[in-house]
N, C-alpha and C positions, 0 to 999 in steps of 0.2 A: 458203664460196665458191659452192655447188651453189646456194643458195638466193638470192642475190644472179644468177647466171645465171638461174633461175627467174622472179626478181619482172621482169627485164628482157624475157624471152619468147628469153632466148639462149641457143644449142648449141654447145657447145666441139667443134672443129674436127677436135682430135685432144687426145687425152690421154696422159700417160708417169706411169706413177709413180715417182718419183724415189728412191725403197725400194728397186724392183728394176732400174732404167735408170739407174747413175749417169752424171753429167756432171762429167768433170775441167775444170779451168781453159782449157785449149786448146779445148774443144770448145764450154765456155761462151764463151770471148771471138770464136769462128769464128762465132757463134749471133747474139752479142749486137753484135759489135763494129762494123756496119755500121748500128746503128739511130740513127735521129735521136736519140733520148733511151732511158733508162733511167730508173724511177722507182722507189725503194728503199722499201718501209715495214718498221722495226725497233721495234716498240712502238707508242708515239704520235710519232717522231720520222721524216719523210721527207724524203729529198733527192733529188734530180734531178740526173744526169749526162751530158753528150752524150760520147758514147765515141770519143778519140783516141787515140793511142799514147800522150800524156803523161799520160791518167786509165785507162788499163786498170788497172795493180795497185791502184787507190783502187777501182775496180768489180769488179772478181775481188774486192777485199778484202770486199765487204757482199753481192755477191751467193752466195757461196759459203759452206756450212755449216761447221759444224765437222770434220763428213766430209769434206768438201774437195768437195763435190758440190753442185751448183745447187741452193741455196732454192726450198721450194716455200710457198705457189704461186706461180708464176711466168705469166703471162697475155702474150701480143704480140697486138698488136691492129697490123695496120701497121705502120710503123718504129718503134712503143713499145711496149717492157719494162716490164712493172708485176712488180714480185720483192716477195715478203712479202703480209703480208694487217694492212692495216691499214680498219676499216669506211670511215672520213671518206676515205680514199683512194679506195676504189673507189667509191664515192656521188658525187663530185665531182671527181676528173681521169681516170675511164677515161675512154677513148679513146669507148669505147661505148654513155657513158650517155648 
C-alpha cells in the first residue's frame, strides 16, 4: 500500500492500525454507512456496494475480519471506501489515481 501511495506522490491523511484500534460493526457502519459506494477487494474478486439499510449486514459481512474488526487496508477518499488490497483495484478505480 506504502509504495502504491509513493508511486502517486500521496500522504495519507491519517492512519490507525487496526492491531491495536479495533473497529466493531457499529462503529464500521457509523464510518461507512453514509458513503456513496464501498468497494470490497477479497483476492482477485471485487464488488461494489452503495450502503443502505437493506445491504448493511452484506457490508459489515465482507468488510469485517474474522476478528470482527474493520479490514485493513481500508483507504476513504471522499464518499468511497476501498476495503482490502487488491493491485488492479487500486491502479484503476481509486478515487485518486
Amino acid at each position: 500500500m506504502q509504495e502504491l501511495l509513493d508511486t502517486h506522490n500521496l500522504q495519507a491523511e491519517s492512519r490507525t492500525d487496526a492491531r491495536k484500534e479495533k473497529m466493531e460493526a457499529g462503529a464500521v457502519w457509523e464510518l461507512m454507512g453514509g458513503a456513496e459506494r464501498i468497494v470490497v477487494a477479497k483476492g482477485r474478486r471485487v464488488e461494489t456496494f452503495v450502503p443502505t439499510e437493506d445491504t448493511q449486514e452484506a457490508i459489515l459481512k465482507v468488510v469485517l475480519g474474522r476478528s470482527g474488526s474493520l479490514r485493513a487496508p481500508t483507504v476513504r477518499s471522499g464518499d468511497v471506501f476501498l476495503v482490502g488490497y487488491n493491485a488492479a483495484l487500486y491502479e484503476t478505480e481509486a478515487p485518486f489515481v
